[in-house]
Steps between C-alpha positions, in 0.01 A plus 500: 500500500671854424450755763245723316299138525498486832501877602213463277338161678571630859370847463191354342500272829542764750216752358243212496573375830325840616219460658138658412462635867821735424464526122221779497746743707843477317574809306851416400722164437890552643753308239791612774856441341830459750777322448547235736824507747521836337695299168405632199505174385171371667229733461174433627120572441311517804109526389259639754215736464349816736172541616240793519461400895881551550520838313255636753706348763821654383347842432592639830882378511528612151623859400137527260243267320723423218793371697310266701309410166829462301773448720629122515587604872146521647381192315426170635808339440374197377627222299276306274844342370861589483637386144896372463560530869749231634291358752150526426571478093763310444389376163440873379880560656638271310281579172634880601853375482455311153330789364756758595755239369368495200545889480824520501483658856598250756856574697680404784494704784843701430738600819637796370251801586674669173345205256177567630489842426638466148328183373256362772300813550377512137450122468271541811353763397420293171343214696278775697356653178461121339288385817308838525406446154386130537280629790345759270442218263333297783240774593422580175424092434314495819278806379462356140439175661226634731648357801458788680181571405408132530623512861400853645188571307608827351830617281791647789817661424813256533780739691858365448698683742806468723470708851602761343313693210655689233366540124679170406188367731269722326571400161513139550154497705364648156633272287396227721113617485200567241531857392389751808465227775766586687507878481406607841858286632692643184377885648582452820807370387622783269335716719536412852 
């Protein structure tokens, strides 16, 4: 199985295994990218989602309405799956490894901080843009696919973010969306 296959089969998993009783008050699925151990060479999709409930919680630790509506940090934190980790995915680590092989892009750790600077930094920086892309690919399936829909009731804006938001975030939650969905995060974004 390539690893688009089974970003593709596990996402698919993870948004139907939400329930009906929760379904009617998401507003927003989280496709949260890290890199495990902090090595560029393992990122990870974590795929969770926010609820209408929890905004209202968050509203009075938040600065305004649209950080605690857009900002990952007042979210629930949840984790409907958690694709290429080590532990918990081990067959979408190894599929991660193989597929980044296959790139061109895999390396051995160097010693010498110098080497990473010179020729790590942009070879990481290649695998980052790669795996952001596949995870753009993997929303828009899901949305073509009508898996959100399917499992939520209603079309909801995918956000593919890091903890940090920059337009980098912006652009790729747009790409990774129908036309307009996710315009309120891309706003607060540019704007916030």
């Amino acid at each position: 199985m390539t690893f688009q296959d089974h970003l593709r089969t596990l996402a698919t998993r993870a948004i139907s295994s939400i329930t009906a009783a929760e379904a009617g008050d998401i507003y927003v699925v989280s496709f949260f990218i890290d890199n495990e151990r902090d090595d560029p060479r393992q990122p990870t999709l974590t795929i969770g989602y926010n609820t209408e409930a929890q905004f209202r919680r968050s509203i009075a630790d938040a600065s305004d309405e649209a950080e605690a509506r857009w900002n990952y940090a007042f979210w629930l934190q949840n984790e409907l799956t958690v694709i290429g980790d080590l532990t918990r995915d081990p067959d979408g680590a190894a599929a991660r490894h193989q597929w980044i092989t296959e790139l061109g892009l895999w390396y051995d750790e160097p010693t010498d901080p110098e080497v990473w600077m010179t020729t790590i930094g942009p070879i990481a920086a290649r695998i980052e843009g790669n795996f952001n892309q596949a995870c753009v690919k993997l929303a828009r399936h899901l949305h073509d696919a009508g898996v959100f829909e399917s499992a939520i009731g209603k079309p909801v804006p995918v956000v593919l973010h890091e903890l940090e938001y920059y337009d980098g975030i912006a652009r790729r939650t747009e790409a990774a969306n129908p036309p307009g969905l996710a315009d309120a995060f891309t706003a607060w974004v540019r704007n916030g």
